[in-house]
C-alpha positions as CSV (number, residue, x, y, z in Angstrom):
1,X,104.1,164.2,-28.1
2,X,101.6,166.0,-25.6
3,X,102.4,168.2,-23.4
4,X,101.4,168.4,-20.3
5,X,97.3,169.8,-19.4
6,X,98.8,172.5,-16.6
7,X,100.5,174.5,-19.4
8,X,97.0,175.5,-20.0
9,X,96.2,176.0,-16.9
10,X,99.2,178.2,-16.6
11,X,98.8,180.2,-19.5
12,X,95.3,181.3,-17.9
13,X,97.2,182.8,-14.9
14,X,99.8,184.1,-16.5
15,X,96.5,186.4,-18.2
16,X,96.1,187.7,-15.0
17,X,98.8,188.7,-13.2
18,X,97.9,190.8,-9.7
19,X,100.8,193.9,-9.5
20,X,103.1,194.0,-6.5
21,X,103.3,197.2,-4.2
22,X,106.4,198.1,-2.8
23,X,104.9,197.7,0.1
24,X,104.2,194.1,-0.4
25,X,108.0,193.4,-2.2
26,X,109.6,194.9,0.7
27,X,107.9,192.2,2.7
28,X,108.7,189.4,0.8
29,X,112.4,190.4,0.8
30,X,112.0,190.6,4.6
31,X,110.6,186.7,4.3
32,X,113.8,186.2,2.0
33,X,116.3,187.6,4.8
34,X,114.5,185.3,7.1
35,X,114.7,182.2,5.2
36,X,118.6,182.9,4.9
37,X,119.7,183.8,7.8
38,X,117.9,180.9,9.3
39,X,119.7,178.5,6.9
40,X,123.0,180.3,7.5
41,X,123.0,180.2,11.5
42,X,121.9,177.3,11.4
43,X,125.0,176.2,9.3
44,X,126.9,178.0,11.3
45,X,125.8,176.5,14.6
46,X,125.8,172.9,13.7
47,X,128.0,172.4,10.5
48,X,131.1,174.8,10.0
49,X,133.6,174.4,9.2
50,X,132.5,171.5,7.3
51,X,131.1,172.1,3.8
52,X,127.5,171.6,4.4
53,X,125.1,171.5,6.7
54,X,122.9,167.7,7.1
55,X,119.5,169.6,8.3
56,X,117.5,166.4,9.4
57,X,120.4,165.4,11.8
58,X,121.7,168.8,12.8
59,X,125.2,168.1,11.8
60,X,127.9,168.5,9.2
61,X,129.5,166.9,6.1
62,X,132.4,167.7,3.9
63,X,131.4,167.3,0.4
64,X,133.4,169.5,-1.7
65,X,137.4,169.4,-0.5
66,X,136.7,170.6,2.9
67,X,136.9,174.2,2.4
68,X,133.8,175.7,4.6
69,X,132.3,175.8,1.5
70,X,128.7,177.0,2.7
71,X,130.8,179.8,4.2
72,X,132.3,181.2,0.9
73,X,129.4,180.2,-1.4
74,X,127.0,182.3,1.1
75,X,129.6,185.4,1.3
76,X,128.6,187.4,-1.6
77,X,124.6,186.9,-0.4
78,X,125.7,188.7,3.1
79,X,126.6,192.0,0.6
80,X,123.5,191.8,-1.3
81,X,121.3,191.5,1.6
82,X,123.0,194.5,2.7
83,X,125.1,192.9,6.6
84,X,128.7,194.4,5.8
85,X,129.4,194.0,9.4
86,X,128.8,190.1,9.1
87,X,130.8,190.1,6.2
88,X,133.8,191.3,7.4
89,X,133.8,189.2,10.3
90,X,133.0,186.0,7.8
91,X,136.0,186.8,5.6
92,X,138.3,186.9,8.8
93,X,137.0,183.8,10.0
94,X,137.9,182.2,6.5
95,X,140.7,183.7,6.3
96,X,142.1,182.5,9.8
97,X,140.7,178.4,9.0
98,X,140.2,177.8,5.4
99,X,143.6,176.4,4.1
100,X,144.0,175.7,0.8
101,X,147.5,173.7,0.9
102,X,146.0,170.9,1.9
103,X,146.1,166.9,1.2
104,X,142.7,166.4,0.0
105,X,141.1,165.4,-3.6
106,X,138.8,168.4,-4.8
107,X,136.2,168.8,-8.5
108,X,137.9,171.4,-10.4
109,X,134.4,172.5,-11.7
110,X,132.9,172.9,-8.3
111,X,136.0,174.7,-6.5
112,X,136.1,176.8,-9.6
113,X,132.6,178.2,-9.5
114,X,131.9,178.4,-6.0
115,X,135.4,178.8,-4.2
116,X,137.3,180.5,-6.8
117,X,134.1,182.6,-7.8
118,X,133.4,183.2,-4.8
119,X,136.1,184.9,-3.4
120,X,136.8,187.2,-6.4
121,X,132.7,188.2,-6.3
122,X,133.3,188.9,-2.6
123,X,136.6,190.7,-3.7
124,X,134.8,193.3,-6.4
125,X,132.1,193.8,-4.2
126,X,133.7,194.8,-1.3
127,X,136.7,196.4,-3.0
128,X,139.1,194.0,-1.2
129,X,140.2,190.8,-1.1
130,X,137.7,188.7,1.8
131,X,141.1,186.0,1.3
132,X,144.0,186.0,-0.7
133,X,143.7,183.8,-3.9
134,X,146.1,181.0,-4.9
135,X,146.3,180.2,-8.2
136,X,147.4,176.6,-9.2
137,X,143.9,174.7,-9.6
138,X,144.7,172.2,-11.9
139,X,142.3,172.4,-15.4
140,X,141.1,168.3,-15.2
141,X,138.0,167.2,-13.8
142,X,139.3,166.3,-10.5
143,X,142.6,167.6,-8.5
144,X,144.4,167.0,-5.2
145,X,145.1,170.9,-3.8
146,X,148.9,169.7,-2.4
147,X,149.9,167.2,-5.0
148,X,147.9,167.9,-8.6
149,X,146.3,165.8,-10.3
150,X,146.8,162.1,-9.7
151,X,148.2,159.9,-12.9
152,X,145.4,157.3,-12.4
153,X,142.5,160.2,-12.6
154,X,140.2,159.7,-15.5
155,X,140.4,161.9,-18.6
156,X,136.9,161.6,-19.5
157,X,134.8,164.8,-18.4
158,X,131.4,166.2,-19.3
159,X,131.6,169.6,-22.0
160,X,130.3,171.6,-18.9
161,X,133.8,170.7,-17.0
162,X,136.0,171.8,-19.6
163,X,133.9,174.9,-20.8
164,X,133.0,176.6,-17.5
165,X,135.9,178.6,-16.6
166,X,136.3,181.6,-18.4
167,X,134.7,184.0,-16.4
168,X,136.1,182.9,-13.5
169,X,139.9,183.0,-15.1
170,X,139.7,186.0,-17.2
171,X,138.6,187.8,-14.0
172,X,141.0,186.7,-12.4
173,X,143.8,187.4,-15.2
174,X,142.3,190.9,-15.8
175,X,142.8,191.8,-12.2
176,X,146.2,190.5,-11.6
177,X,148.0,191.1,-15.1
178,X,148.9,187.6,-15.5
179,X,147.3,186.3,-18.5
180,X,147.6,182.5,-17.9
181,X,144.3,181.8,-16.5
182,X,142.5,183.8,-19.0
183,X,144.7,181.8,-21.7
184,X,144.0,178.6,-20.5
185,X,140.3,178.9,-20.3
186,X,140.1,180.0,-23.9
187,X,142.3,177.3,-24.9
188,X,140.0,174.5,-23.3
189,X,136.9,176.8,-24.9
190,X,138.7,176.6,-28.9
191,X,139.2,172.6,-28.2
192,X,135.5,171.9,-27.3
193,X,134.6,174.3,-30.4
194,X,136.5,171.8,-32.5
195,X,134.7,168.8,-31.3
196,X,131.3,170.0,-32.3
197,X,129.8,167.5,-34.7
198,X,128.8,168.2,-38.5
199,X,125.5,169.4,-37.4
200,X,126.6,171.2,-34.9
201,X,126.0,169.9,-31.9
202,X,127.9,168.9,-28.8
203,X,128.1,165.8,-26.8
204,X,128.0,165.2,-22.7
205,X,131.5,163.9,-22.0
206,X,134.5,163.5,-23.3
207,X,137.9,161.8,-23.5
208,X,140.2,165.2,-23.2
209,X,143.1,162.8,-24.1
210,X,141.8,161.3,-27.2
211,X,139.3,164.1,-28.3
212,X,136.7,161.7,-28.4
213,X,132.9,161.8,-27.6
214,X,132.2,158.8,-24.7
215,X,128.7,160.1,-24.3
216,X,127.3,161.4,-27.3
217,X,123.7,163.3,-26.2
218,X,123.6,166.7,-26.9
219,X,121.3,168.7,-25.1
220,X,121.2,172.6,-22.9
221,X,120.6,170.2,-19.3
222,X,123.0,168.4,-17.0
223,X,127.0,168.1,-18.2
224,X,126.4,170.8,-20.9
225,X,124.7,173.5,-19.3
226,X,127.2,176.4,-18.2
227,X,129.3,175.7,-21.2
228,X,126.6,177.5,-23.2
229,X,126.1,180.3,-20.4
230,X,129.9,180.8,-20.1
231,X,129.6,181.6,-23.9
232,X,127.4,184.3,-23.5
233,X,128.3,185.7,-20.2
234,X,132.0,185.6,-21.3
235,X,131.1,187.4,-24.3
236,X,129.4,190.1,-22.5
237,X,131.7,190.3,-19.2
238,X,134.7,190.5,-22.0
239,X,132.8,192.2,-25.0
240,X,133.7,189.4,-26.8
241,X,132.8,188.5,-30.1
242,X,134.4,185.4,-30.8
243,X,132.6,183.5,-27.8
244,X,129.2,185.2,-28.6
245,X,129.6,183.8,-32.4
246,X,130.1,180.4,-30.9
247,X,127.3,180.6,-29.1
248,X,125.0,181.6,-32.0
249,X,126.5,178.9,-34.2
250,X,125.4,176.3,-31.7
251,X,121.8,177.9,-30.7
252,X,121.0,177.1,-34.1
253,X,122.2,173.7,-34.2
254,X,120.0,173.7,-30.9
255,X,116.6,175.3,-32.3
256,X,117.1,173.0,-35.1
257,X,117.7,169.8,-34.0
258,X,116.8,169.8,-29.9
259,X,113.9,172.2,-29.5
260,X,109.9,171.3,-30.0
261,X,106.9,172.9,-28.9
262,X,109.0,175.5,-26.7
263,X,110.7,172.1,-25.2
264,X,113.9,170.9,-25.1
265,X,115.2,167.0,-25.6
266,X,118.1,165.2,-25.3
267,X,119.6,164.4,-28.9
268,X,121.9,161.9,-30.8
269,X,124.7,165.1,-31.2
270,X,125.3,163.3,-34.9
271,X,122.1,162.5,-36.1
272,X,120.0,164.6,-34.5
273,X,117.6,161.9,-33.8
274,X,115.8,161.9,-30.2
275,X,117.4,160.0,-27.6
276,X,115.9,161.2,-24.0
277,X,112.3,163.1,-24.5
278,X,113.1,164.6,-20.9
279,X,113.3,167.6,-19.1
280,X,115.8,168.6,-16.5
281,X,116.0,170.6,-13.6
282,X,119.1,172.3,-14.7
283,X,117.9,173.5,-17.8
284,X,115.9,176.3,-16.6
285,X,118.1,178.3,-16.8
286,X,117.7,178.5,-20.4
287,X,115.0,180.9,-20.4
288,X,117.3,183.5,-18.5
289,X,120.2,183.4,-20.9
290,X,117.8,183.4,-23.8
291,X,116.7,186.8,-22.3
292,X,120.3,188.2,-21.9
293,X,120.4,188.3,-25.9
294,X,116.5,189.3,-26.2
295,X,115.0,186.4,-27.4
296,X,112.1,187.1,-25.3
297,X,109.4,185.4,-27.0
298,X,111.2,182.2,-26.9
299,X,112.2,182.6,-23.6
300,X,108.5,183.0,-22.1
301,X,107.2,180.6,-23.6
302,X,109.8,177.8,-22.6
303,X,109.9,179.4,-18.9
304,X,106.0,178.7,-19.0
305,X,106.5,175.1,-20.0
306,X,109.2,174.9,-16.9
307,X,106.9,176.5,-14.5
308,X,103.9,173.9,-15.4
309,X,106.1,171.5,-13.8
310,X,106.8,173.3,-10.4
311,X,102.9,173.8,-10.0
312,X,102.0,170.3,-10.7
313,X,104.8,169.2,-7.8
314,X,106.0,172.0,-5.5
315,X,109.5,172.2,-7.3
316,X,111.1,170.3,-10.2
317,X,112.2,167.4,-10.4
318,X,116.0,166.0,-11.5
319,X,114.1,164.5,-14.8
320,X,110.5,165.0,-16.1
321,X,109.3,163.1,-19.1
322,X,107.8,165.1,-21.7
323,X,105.7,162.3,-23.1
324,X,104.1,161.1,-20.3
325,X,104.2,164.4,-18.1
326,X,105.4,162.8,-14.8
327,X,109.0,162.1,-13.1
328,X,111.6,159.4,-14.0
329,X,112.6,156.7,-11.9
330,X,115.0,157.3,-9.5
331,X,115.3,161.2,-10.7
332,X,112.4,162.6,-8.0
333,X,114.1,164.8,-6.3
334,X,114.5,168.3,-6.1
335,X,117.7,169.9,-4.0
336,X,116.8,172.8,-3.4
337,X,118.1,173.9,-7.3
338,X,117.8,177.8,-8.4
339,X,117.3,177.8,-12.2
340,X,113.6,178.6,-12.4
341,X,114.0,181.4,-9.9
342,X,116.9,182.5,-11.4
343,X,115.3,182.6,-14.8
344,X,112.2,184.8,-13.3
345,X,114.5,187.3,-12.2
346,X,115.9,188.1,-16.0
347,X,112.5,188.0,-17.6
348,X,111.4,190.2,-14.8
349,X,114.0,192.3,-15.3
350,X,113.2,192.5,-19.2
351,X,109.9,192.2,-19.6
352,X,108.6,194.4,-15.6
353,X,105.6,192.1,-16.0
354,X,104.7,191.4,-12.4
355,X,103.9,187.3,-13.4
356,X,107.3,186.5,-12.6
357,X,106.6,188.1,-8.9
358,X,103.7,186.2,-8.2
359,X,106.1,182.8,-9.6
360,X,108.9,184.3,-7.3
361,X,106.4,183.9,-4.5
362,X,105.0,180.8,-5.2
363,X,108.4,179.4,-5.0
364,X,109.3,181.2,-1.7
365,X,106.0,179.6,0.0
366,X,106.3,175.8,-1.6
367,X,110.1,176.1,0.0
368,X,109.1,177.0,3.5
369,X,105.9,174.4,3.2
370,X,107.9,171.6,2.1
371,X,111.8,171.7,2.9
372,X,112.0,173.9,6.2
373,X,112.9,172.2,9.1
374,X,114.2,173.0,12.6
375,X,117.5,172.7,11.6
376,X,117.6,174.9,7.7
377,X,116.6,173.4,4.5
378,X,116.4,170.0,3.3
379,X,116.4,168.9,-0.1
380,X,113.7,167.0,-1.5
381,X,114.0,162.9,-1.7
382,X,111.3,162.8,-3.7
383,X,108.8,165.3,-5.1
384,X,105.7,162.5,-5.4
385,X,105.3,162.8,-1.7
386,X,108.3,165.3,-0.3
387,X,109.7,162.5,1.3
388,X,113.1,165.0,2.7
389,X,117.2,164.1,2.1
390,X,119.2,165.1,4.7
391,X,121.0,168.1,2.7
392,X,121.4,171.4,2.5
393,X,123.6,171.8,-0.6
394,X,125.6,175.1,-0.3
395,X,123.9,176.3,-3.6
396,X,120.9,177.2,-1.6
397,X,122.7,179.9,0.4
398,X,124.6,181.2,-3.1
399,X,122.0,181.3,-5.8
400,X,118.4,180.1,-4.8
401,X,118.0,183.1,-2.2
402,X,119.7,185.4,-3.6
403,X,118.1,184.9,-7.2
404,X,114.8,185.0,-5.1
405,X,116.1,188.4,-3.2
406,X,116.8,189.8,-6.3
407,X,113.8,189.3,-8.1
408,X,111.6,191.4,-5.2
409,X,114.2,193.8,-5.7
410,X,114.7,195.7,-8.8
411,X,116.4,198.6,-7.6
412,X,119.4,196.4,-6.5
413,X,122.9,198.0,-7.1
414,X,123.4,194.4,-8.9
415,X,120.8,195.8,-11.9
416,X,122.3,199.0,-12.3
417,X,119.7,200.7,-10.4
418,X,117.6,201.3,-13.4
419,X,114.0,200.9,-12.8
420,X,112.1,197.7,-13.3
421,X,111.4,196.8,-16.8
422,X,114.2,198.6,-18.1
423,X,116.7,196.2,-18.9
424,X,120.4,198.4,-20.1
425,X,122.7,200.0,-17.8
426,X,125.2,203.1,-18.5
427,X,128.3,203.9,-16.7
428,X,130.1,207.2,-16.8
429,X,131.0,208.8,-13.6
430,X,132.3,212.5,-13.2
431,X,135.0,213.5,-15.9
432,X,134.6,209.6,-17.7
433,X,136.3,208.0,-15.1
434,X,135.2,204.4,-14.0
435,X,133.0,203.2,-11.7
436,X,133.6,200.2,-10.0
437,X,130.6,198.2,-8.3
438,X,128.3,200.6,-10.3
439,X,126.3,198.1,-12.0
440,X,125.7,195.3,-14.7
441,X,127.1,192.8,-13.4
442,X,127.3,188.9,-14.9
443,X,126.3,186.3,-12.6
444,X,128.8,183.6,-13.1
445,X,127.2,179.7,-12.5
446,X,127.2,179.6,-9.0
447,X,125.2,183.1,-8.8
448,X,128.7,185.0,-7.8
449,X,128.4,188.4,-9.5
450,X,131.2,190.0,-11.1
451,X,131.7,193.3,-12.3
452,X,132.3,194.0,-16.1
453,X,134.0,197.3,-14.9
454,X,136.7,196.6,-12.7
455,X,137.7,194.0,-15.5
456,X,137.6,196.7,-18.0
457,X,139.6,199.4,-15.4
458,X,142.6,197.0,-15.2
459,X,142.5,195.6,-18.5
460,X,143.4,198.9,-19.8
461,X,146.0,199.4,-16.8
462,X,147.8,196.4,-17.8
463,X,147.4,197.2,-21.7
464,X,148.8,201.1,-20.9
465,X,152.2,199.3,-18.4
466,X,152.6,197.1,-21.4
467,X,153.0,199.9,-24.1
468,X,154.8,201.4,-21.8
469,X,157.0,198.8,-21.6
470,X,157.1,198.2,-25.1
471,X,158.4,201.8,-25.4
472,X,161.3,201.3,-22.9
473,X,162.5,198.4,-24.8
474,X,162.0,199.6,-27.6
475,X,164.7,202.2,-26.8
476,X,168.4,202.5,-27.8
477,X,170.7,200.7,-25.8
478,X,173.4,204.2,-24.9
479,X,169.6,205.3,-23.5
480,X,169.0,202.5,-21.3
481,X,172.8,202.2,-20.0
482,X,172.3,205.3,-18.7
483,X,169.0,205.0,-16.6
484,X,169.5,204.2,-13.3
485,X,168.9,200.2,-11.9
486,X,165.6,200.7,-10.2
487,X,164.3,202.1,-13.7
488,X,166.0,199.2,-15.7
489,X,163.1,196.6,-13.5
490,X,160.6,197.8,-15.6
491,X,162.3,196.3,-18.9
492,X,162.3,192.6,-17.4
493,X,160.3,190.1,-18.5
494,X,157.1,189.6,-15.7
495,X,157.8,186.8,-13.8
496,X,154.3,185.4,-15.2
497,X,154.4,184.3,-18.5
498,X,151.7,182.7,-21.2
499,X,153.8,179.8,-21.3
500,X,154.0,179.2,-18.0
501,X,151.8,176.6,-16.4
502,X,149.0,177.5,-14.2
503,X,149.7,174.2,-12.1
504,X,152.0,174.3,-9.2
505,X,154.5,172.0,-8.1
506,X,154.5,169.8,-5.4
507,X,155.8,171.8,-2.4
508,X,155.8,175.1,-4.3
509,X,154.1,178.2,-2.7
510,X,153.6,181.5,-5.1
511,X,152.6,184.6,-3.4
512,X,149.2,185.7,-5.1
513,X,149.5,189.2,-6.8
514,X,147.3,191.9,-5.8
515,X,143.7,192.4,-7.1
516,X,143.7,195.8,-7.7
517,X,143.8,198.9,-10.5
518,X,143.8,202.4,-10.6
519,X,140.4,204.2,-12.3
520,X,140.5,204.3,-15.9
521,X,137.7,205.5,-18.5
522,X,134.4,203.2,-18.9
523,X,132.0,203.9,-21.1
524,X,130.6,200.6,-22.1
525,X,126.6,199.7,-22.1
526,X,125.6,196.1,-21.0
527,X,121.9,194.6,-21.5
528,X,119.3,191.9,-20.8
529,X,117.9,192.8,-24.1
530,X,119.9,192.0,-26.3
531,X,122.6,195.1,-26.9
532,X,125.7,192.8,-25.9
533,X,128.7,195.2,-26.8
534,X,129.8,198.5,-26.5
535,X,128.1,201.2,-29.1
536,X,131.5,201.4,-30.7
537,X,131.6,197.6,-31.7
């Protein structure tokens, strides 16, 4: 198998890095903020309140369930760029059209990561709620938001759409005490782990029903992806050790079995025999969550091989063939995707080697040459000769800028603040207390940042009510006959349970419970290098 001659070529200029002023990354962020707020206006002028804007025809499309979605997905980017006062007049414009009781079929997966993770990113980092949240999604592949899900829908779903909710639910369990979301994500987490084959591996969809594999290629790209990333950022975002053990136990069915010459193919999940030599798009993100448990060598390397492909084209394609170094019919396109960008920011952030700049940049220019056009951003048709689709998926607004924002940016309250090469971050605050918003955050799939310490701050709030509580009932009965009636509330059971489901009824509203906690001690240390958990673990 050869690999391709501009990894060579590549390896030469990655030799010779120039260094970056701050100067000269102060003006590329000013390009950034240009290239969004052109694509966001845009969208706003021509496409809300539909989903997405069409950037050839000037128009809009719903593509998602009809919930503004470029709107939400672009919310969180508005506080990272630093526009609060656009913010707050975004969330009450949501707030006052987007309706989520609605007749209308929605993907579970893609409501989940943008809308769901969306709102709660915009939540922590504004310290309130941009909408309230309803829970009720229903935990299939697809979902009607009024009715459920529909008896005729298909149980078959890729790994990704079973395994990519846990930082979205355990947010939003540790902010609202109700631990059913949380539960249910690490119930669908513990089923997939049960699946894995005898070497290993994991397939690319599956009968939830019968527990059986319908598509049995195991690979990091498209269908599996962000069920390995959820492994690892869950296990940092919840200092958790089972899900970071899960993930080790498949990277080294991976290394074994997928990976050659810094590569990775598509394998027989079984057998471990090679079943598609290609490379997708989605996979680069691999490099970046290598980094975030210090496998750094690895990770450059592989990240190299990636980038060889956006030189030879201008971006990457849906598929690449290793073998014969060129695209795969009818997989040409590029929409517009984040994953290599998002990648250079973590190795920038680990390694301060200015390389990833200079890649950053490259990026930034081959957008503006090849997709800008009167009208936003249009994703490629075809990379051979940038032949344009008219698309602007909301992704672009979500991840691709802000990935490329943050990666001219190092001293973004989104790293910590630390300076650039140093990868861990420390919170303390005056007397121990916590400090929400004060950095480390984990990027969930859709680039929606969430903040380890506001989870931590109200886990402990809800642990210290339920000792509490545990002590009240745990009293004698002549004690509690005697304590007055708005005392004896306290000793009921919550009116969310574990075993209650997470689905609502036809018809049935709930009143969402509010996101917030008092300040509690934080003392926990979170790294791109590799130190996952806290010093006392």
């Amino acid at each position: 198998m050869r690999a391709p001659v501009c990894v060579t070529v590549l390896v030469w200029l990655l030799s010779d890095a120039r260094q970056f002023t701050e100067e000269e990354m102060s003006a590329v962020r000013q390009r950034i903020k240009s290239m969004f707020y052109h694509a966001y206006n845009s969208y706003l002028d021509n496409a809300f309140p539909y989903d997405e804007l069409r950037p050839l025809t000037c128009d809009g499309q719903d593509t998602w369930g009809s919930f503004s979605l470029t709107l939400i997905d672009a919310l969180d980017t508005l506080l990272v760029l630093g526009n609060q006062t656009e913010f707050q007049r975004v969330a009450s414009l949501l707030q006052d059209t987007v309706d989520f009781d609605i007749d209308v079929n929605a993907s579970v997966f893609e409501t989940n990561i943008r809308v769901v993770g969306g709102l709660l990113s915009a939540h922590l980092l504004s310290g309130r709620a941009g909408m309230q949240l309803e829970p009720g999604w229903p935990t299939t592949l697809h979902g009607n938001c009024y009715l459920g899900v529909s008896p005729t829908e298909t149980p078959v779903t890729c790994t990704a759409g079973v395994g990519t909710f846990i930082l979205e639910f355990a947010t939003l369990s540790r902010l609202t005490g109700d631990p059913t979301f949380e539960n249910a994500a690490r119930q669908a987490l513990r089923a997939l782990w049960k699946t894995r084959s005898d070497i290993g591996l994991v397939g690319n969809h599956i009968d939830i029903l019968s527990k059986k594999w319908v598509a049995q290629d195991a690979g990091i790209g498209a269908g599996v992806d962000s069920y390995f990333e959820y492994l690892v950022k869950g296990a940092i975002l919840l200092q958790d050790e089972e899900l970071l053990n899960m993930f080790l136990e498949y990277d080294r069915a991976i290394q074994n079995y997928t990976r050659f010459d810094d590569w990775y193919l598509w394998v027989q999940m079984h057998k471990g025999t090679v079943s598609m030599p290609v490379f997708q798009s989605l996979e680069a993100f691999w490099p970046g969550l290598q980094s975030l448990l210090g496998n750094l060598d690895s990770a450059v390397r592989t990240f190299q091989n990636y980038y060889s492909v956006w030189r030879q084209f201008g971006g990457l394609p849906e598929f690449y063939s290793i073998p014969q170094g060129y695209t795969v019919d009818k997989r040409e396109g590029y929409p517009l995707r984040p994953e290599l960008i998002e990648s250079a920011m973590y190795l920038f952030r680990a390694t301060g080697d200015h390389t990833y700049l200079q890649l950053g940049l490259d990026a930034l220019e081959s957008i503006e040459k090849i997709t800008k056009t009167p009208c936003g951003y249009a994703s490629v048709k075809d990379l051979r000769d940038h032949q344009l689709d008219n698309r602007m998926e909301s992704f672009f607004l979500a991840e691709t800028i802000k990935y490329l924002y943050l990666l001219f940016d190092p001293a973004h309250f989104l790293h910590g603040g630390a300076a650039e090469g140093d990868g861990s971050w420390e919170e303390g605050g005056e007397d121990g207390q916590c400090v929400l918003g004060a950095g480390g955050f984990i990027f969930n799939t859709e680039a929606h940042p969430l903040d380890p310490a506001a989870l931590y701050c109200c886990s402990r709030h809800a642990q210290d009510r339920q000792e509490l509580r545990d002590i009240l009932l745990s009293l004698p009965k002549e004690k509690k006959k005697t304590r007055s009636k708005p005392a004896a509330k306290h000793t009921e059971d919550p009116p969310h349970g574990p075993s209650e489901s997470i689905a609502l009824k036809p018809g049935e509203k709930k009143t969402p419970p509010l996101l917030s906690c008092p300040v509690q001690p934080f003392s926990a240390r979170f790294s791109i290098l590799g130190q996952v958990f806290t010093d006392n673990t």
